[in-house]
N, CA, C and O atoms as CSV, one atom per row, in Angstrom:
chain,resi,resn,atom,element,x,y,z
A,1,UNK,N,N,0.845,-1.162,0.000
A,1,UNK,CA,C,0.000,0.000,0.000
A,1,UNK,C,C,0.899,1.236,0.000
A,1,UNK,O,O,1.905,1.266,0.710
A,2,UNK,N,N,0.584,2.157,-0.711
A,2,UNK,CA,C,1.331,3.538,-0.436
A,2,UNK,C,C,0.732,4.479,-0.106
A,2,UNK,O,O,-0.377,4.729,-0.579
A,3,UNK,N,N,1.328,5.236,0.797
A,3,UNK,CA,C,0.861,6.471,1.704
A,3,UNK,C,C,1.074,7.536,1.221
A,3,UNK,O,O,1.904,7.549,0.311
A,4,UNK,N,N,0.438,8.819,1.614
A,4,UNK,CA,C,0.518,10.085,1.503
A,4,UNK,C,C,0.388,10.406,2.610
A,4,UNK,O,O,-0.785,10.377,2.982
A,5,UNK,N,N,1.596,10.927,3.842
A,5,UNK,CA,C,1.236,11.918,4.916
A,5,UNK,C,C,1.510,13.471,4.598
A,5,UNK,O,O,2.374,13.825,3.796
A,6,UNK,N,N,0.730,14.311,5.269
A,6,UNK,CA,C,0.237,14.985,4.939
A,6,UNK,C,C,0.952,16.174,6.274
A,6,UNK,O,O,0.649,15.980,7.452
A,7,UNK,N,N,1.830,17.275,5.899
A,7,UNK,CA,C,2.093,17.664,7.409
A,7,UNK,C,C,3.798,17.793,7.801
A,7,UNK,O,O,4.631,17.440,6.967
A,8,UNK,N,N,4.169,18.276,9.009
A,8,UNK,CA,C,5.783,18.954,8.682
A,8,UNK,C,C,5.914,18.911,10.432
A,8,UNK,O,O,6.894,19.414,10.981
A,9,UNK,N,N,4.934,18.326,11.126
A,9,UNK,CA,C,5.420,18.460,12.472
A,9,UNK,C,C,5.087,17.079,13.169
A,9,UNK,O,O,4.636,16.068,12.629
A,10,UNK,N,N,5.459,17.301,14.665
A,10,UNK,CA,C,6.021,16.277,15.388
A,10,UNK,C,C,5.216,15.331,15.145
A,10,UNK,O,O,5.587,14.177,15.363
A,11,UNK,N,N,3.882,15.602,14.619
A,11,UNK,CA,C,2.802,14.281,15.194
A,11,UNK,C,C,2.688,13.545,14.031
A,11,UNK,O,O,2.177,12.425,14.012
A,12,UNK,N,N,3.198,14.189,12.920
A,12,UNK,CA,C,3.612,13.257,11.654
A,12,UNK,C,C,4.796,12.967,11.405
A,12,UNK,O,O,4.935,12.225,10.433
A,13,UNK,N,N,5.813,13.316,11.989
A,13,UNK,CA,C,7.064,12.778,12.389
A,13,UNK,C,C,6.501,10.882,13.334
A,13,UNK,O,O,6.743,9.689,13.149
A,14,UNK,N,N,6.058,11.341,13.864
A,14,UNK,CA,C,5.716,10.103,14.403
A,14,UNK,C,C,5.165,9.025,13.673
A,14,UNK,O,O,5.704,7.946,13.427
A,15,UNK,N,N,3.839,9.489,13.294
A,15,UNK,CA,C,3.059,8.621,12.083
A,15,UNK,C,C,3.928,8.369,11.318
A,15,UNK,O,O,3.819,7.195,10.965
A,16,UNK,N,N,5.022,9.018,10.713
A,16,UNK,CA,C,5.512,8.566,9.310
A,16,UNK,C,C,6.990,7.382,10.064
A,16,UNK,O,O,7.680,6.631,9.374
A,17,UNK,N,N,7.096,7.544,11.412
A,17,UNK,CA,C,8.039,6.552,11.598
A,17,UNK,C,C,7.158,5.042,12.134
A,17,UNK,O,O,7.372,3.842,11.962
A,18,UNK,N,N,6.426,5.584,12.628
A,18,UNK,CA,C,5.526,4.149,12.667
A,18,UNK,C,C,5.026,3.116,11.474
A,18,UNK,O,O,5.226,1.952,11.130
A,19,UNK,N,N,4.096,4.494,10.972
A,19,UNK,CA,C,3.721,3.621,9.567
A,19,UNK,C,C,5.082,3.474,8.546
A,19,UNK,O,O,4.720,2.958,7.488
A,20,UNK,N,N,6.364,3.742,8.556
A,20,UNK,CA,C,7.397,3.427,8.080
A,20,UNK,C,C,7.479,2.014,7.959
A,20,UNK,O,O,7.679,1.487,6.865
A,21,UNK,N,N,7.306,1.210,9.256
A,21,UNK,CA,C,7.550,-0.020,10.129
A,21,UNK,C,C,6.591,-1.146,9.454
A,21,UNK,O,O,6.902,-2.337,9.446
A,22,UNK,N,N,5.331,-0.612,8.861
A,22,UNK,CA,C,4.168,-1.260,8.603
A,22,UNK,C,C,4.416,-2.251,7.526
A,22,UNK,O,O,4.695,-1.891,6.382
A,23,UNK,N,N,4.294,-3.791,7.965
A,23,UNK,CA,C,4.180,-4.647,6.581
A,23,UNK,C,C,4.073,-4.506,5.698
A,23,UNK,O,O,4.772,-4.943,4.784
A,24,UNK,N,N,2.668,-3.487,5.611
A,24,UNK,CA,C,1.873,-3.834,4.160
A,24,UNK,C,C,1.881,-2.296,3.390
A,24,UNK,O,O,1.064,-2.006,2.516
A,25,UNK,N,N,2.913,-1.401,3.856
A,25,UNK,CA,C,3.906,-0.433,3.086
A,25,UNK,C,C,4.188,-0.779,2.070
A,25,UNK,O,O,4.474,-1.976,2.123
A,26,UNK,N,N,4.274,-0.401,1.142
A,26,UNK,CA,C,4.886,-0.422,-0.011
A,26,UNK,C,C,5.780,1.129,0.042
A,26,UNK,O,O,7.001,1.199,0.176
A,27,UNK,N,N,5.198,1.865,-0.044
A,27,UNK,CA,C,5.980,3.605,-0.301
A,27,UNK,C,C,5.307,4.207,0.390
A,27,UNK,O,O,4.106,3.951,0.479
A,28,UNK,N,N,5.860,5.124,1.036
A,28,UNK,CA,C,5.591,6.361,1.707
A,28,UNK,C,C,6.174,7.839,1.403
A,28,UNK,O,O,7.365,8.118,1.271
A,29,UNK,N,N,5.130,8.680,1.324
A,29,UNK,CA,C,4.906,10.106,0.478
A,29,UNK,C,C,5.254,11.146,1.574
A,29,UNK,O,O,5.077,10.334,2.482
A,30,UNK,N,N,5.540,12.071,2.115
A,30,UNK,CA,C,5.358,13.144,2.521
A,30,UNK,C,C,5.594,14.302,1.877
A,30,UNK,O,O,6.547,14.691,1.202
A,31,UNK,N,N,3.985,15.070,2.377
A,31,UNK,CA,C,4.559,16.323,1.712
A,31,UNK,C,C,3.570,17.788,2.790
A,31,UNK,O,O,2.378,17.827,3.095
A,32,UNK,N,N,4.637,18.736,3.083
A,32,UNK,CA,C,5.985,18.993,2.947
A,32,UNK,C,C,7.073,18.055,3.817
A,32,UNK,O,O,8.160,17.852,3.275
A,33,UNK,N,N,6.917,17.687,4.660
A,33,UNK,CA,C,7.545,17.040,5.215
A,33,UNK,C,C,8.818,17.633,5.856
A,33,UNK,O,O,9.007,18.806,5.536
A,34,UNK,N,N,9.649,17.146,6.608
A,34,UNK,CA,C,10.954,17.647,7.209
A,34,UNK,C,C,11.788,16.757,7.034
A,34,UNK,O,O,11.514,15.639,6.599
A,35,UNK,N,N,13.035,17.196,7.391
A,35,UNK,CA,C,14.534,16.272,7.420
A,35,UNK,C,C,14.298,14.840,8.324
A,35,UNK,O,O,14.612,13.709,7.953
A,36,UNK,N,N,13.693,15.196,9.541
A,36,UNK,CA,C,13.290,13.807,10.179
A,36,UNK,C,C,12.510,12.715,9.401
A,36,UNK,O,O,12.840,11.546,9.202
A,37,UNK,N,N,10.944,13.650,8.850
A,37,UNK,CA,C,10.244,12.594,8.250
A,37,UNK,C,C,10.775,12.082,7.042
A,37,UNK,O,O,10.453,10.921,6.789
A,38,UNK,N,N,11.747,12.851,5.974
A,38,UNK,CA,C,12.794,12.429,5.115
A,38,UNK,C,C,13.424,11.220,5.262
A,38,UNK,O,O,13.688,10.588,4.239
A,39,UNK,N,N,13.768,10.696,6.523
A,39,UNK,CA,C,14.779,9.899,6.358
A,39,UNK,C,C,13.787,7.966,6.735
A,39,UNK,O,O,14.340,6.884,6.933
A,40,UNK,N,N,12.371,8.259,6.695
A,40,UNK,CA,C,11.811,7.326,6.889
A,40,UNK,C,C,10.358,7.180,5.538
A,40,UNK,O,O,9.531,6.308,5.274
A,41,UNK,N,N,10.718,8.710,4.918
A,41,UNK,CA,C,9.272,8.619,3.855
A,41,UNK,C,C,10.621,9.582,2.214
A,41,UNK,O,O,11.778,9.998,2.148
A,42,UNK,N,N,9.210,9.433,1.125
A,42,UNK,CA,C,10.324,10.019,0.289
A,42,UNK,C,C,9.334,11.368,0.440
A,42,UNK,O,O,8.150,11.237,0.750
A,43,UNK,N,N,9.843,12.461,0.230
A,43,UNK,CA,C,9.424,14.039,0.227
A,43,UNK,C,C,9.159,14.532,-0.673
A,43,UNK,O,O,10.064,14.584,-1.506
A,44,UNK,N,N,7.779,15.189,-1.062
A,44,UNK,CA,C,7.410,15.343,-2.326
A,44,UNK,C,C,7.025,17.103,-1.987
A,44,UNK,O,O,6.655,17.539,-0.897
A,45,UNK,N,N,7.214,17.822,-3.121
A,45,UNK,CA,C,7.158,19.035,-3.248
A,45,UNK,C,C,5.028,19.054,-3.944
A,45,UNK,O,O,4.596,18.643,-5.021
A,46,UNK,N,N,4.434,19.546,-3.040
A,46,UNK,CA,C,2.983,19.363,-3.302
A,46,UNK,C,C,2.515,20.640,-2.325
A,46,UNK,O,O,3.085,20.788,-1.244
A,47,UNK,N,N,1.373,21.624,-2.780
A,47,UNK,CA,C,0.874,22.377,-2.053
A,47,UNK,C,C,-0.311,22.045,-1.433
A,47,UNK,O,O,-1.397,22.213,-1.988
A,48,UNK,N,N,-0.118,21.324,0.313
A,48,UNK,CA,C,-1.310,20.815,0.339
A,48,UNK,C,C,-2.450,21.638,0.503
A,48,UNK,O,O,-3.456,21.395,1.169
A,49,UNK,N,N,-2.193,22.607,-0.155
A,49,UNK,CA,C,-3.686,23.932,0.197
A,49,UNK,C,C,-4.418,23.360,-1.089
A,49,UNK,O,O,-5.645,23.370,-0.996
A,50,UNK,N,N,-3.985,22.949,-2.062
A,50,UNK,CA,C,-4.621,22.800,-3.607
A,50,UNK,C,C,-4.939,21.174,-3.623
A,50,UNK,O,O,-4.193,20.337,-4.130
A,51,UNK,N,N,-5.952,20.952,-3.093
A,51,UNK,CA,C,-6.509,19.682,-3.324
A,51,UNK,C,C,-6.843,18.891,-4.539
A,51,UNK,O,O,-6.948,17.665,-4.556
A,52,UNK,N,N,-6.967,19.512,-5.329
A,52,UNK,CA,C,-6.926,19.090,-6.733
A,52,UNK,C,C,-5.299,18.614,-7.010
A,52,UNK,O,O,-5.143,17.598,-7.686
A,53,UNK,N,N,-4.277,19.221,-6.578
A,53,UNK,CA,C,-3.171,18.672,-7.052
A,53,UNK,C,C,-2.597,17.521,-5.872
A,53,UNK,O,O,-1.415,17.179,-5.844
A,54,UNK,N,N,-3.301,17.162,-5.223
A,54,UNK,CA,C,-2.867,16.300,-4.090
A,54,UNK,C,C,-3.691,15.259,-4.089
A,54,UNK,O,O,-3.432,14.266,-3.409
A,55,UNK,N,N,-4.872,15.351,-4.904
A,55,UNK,CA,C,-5.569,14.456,-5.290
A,55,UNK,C,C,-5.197,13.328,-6.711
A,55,UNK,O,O,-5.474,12.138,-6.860
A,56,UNK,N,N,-4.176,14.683,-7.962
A,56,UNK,CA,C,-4.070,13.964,-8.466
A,56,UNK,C,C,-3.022,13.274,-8.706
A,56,UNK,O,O,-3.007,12.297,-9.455
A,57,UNK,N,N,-1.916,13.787,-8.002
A,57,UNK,CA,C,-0.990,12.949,-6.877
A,57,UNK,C,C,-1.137,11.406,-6.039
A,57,UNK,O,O,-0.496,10.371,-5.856
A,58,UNK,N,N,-2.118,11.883,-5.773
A,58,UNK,CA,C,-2.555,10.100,-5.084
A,58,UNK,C,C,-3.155,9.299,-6.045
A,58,UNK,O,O,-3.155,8.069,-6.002
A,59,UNK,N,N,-3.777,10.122,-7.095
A,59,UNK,CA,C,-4.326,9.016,-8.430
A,59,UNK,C,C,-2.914,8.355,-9.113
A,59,UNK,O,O,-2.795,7.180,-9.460
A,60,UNK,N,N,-1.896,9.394,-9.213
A,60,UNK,CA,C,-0.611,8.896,-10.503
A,60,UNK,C,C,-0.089,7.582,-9.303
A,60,UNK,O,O,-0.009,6.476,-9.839
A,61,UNK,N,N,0.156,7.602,-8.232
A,61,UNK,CA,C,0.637,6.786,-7.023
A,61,UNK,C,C,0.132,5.525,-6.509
A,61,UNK,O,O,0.753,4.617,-5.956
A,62,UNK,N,N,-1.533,5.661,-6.885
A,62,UNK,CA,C,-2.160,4.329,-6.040
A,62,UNK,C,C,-1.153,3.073,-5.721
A,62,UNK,O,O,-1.569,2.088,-5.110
């Protein structure tokens, strides 16, 4: 399965090291993300204010 977290602070720092861990991971997205969540997700340049482009982000990704 691949993820999109969503977010640049501690509480997705967390999520993205947990769900890092998860079996049934395949890839993990963050965006904007930080240097921490970097080193457990890949970091994608996405404005999550524009839902249309984060939507069609998760379509090219499923």
């Amino acid at each position: 399965m691949n993820v999109l977290l969503l977010g640049s602070g501690g509480r997705e720092h967390a999520l993205a090291w947990k769900t890092s861990a998860s079996p049934l991971l395949t890839k993990l997205y963050a965006a904007p993300g930080n240097p921490g969540i970097g080193r457990v997700a890949e970091l994608v340049k996405l404005d999550v204010a524009d839902h249309s482009t984060v939507a069609a982000f998760c379509q090219e990704k499923k």
